[in-house]
C-alpha positions in Angstrom: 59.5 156.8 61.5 58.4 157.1 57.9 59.7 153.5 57.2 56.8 152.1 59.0 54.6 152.8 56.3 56.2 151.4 53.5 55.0 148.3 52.6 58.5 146.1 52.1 59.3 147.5 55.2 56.6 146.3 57.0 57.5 143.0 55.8 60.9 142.7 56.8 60.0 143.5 60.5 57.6 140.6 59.9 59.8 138.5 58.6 62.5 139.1 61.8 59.9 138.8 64.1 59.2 135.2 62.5 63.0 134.7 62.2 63.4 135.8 65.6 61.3 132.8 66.7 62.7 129.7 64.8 66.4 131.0 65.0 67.5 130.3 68.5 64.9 127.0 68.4 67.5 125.5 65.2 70.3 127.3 66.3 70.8 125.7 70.1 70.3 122.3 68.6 72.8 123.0 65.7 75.4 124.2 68.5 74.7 121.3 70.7 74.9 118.8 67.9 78.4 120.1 66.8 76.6 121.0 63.8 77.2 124.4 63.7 79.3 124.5 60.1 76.4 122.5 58.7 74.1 125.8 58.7 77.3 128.0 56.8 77.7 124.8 54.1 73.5 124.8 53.4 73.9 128.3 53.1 76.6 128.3 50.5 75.2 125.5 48.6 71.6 126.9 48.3 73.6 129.1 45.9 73.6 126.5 43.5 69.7 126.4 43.7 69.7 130.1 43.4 71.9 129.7 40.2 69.6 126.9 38.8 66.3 129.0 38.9 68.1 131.5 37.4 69.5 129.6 34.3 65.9 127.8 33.8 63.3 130.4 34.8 62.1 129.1 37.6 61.5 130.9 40.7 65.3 130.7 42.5 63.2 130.0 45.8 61.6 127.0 44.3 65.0 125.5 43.1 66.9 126.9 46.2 64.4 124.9 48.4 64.6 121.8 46.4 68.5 121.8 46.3 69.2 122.6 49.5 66.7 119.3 50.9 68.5 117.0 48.5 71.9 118.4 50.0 70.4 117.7 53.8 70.1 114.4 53.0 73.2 113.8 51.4 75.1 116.0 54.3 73.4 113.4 56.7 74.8 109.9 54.6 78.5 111.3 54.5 77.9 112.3 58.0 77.6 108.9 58.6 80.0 107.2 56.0 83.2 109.9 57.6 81.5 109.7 61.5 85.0 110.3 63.1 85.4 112.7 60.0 82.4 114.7 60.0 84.1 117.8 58.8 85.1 116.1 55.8 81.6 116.2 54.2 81.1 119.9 55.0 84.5 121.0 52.8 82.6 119.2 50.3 79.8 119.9 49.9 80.7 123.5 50.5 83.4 123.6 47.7 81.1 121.5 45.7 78.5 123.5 45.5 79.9 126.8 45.1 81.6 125.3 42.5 78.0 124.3 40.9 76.9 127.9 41.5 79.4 129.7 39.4 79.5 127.2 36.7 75.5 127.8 36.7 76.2 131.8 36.7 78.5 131.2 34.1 76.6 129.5 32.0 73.7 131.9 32.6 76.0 134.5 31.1 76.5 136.8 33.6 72.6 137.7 33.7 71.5 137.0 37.0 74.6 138.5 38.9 72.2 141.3 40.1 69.9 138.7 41.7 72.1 136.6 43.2 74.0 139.7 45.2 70.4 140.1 46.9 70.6 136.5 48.1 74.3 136.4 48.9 73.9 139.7 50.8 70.2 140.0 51.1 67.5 142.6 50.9 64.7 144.1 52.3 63.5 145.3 49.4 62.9 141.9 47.5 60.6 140.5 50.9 57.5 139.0 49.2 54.3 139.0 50.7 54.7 135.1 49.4 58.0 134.4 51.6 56.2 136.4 54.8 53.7 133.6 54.7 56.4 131.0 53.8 58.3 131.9 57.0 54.8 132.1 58.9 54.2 128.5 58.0 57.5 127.4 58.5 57.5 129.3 62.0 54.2 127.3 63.1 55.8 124.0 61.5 59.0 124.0 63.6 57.0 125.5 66.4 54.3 122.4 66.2 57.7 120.3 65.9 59.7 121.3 68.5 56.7 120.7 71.3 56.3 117.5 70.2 60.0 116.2 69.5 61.4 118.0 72.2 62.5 114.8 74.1 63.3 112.7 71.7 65.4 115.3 70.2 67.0 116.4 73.5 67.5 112.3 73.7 69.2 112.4 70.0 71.5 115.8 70.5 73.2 114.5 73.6 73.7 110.6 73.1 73.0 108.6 70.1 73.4 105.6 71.3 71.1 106.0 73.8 68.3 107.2 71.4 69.2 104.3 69.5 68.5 102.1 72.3 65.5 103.4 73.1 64.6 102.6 69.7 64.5 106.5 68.2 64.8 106.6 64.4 67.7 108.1 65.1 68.7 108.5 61.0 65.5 109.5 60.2 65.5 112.2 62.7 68.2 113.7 61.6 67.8 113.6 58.0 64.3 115.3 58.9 66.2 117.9 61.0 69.0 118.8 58.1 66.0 119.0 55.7 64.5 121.6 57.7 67.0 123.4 58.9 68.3 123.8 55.2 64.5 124.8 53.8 64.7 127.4 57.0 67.8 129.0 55.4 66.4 128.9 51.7 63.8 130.8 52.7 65.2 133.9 55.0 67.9 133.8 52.4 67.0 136.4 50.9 65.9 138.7 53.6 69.8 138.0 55.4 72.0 136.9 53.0 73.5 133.3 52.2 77.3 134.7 53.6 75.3 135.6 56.9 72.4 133.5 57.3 74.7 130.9 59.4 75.1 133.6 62.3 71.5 134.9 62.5 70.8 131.3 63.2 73.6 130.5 65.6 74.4 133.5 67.4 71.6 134.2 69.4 71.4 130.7 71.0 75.3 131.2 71.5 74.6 134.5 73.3 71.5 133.1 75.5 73.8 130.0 76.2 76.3 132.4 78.3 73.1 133.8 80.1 71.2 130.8 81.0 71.8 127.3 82.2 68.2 125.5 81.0 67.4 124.2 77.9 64.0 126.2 77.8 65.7 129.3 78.9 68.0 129.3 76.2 65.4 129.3 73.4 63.4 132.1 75.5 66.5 134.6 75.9 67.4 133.8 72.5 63.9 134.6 71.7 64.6 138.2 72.8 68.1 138.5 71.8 67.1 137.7 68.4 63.9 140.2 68.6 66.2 142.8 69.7 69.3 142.0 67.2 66.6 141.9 64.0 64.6 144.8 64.4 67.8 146.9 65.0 69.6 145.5 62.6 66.5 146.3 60.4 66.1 149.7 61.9 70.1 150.6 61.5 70.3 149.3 57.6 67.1 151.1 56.6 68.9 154.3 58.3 72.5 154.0 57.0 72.2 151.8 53.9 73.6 149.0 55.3 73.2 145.2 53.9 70.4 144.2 56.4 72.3 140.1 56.9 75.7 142.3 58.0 74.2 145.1 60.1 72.4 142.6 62.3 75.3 140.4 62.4 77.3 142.9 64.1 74.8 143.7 66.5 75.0 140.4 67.6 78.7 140.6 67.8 78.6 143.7 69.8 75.5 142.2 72.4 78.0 138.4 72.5 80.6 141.0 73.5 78.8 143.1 76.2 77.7 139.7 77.6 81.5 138.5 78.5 82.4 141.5 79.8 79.6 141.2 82.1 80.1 138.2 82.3 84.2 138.8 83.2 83.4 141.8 85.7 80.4 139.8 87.4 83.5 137.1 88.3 86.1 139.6 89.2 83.0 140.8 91.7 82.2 137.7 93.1 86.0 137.1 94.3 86.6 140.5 95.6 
């Protein structure tokens, strides 16, 4: 248990714990909004900011936050321009900006490749004391968020129209939504890996989903899904020398899996 007392350890289990909490919140509305993609194309596109900070010197957190909330917005205006095509503005802004992040590591010569491996596969070595309290903000924001916008959200996710009716600022919700959804991933980035990041925030709502039939039951079993999936994801890379974003992936996977068998065999039960 000697990995309890080194300090960047310390921080990562902070850092799931906090993840833990916002994932399943962002994640069940992404799912329900048919939005799940949009999570994967922030994710590949923050590499772009990444790249950027890189190239200029500037912290790639900083420019990684800043790209991916100009990219929110945008994601939201071709959302609405291609509304029958929505898939249409996640190939590109997904090819787009990967395109924009290897020109920028191009251009940067080759000198950041080291760098952006930890945020393409993450690291719980690089977890700053900084992005602990940037994730414990953000975790209070979203939480401070949620209990207030629950409704109108709930409202928004299931029928447009009818939020639009009920005079919601339906656009502006949204936009607000993308924008922090895509800060969200710019900032566990690192810690899970832009190629991953997508199914730490999607799978444990998807798991939860199969267990429980409320919308407040969903976030609270994802709650613990995500608890669970984290620390032993954290626990198994630290052990095997694992990138942390995959090894907790797969534990998802593998508890997604265990829940439709029991799911299958609890039917098979029932109608014996």
């Amino acid at each position: 248990m000697e990995m309890f007392f080194y300090g960047f350890m310390q921080r990562a289990f902070q850092a799931s714990f906090l993840i833990s909490l916002i994932a399943p919140i962002l994640g069940l509305f992404l799912i329900l909004r048919r939005q799940s993609l949009m999570a994967d194309t922030l994710s590949h596109v923050s590499l772009a900011g990444v790249a950027l900070g890189m190239l200029i010197g500037v912290n790639p957190t900083v420019t990684n936050i800043l790209v991916v909330v100009a990219i929110a917005i945008l994601l939201e205006y071709l959302r609405l321009i291609y509304r029958s095509y929505s898939e249409i503005s996640i190939a590109i802004l997904m090819s787009g900006g990967m395109a924009v992040a290897l020109v920028l590591m191009g251009l940067n010569g080759g000198g950041a490749t080291l760098t952006v491996d930890q945020f393409l596969f993450g690291s719980i070595v690089t977890i700053s004391q900084e992005q602990v309290w940037m994730l414990l903000a953000l975790t209070i924001i979203i939480g401070i968020l949620y209990s207030i916008f629950r409704k109108p959200m709930y409202i928004l996710t299931f029928d447009e129209d009818t939020a639009f009716t009920a005079g919601l600022p339906i656009k502006l919700m949204s936009i607000l939504f993308n924008v922090l959804t895509g800060v969200t991933i710019a900032v566990i980035m690192p810690i899970v890996g832009a190629l991953l990041v997508s199914a730490i925030l999607i799978l444990p709502a998807a798991i939860s989903m199969r267990l429980s039939k409320s919308f407040t039951g969903v976030i609270l079993i994802g709650i613990v899904i995500a608890v669970f999936g984290m620390i032993t994801g954290l626990i198994s890379s630290y052990q095997y020398g694992t990138p942390p974003g995959a090894t907790i992936t797969l534990i998802f996977i593998g508890v997604f899996v265990v829940t439709l068998v029991f799911e299958k065999f609890k039917v098979k039960k029932k109608s014996i």
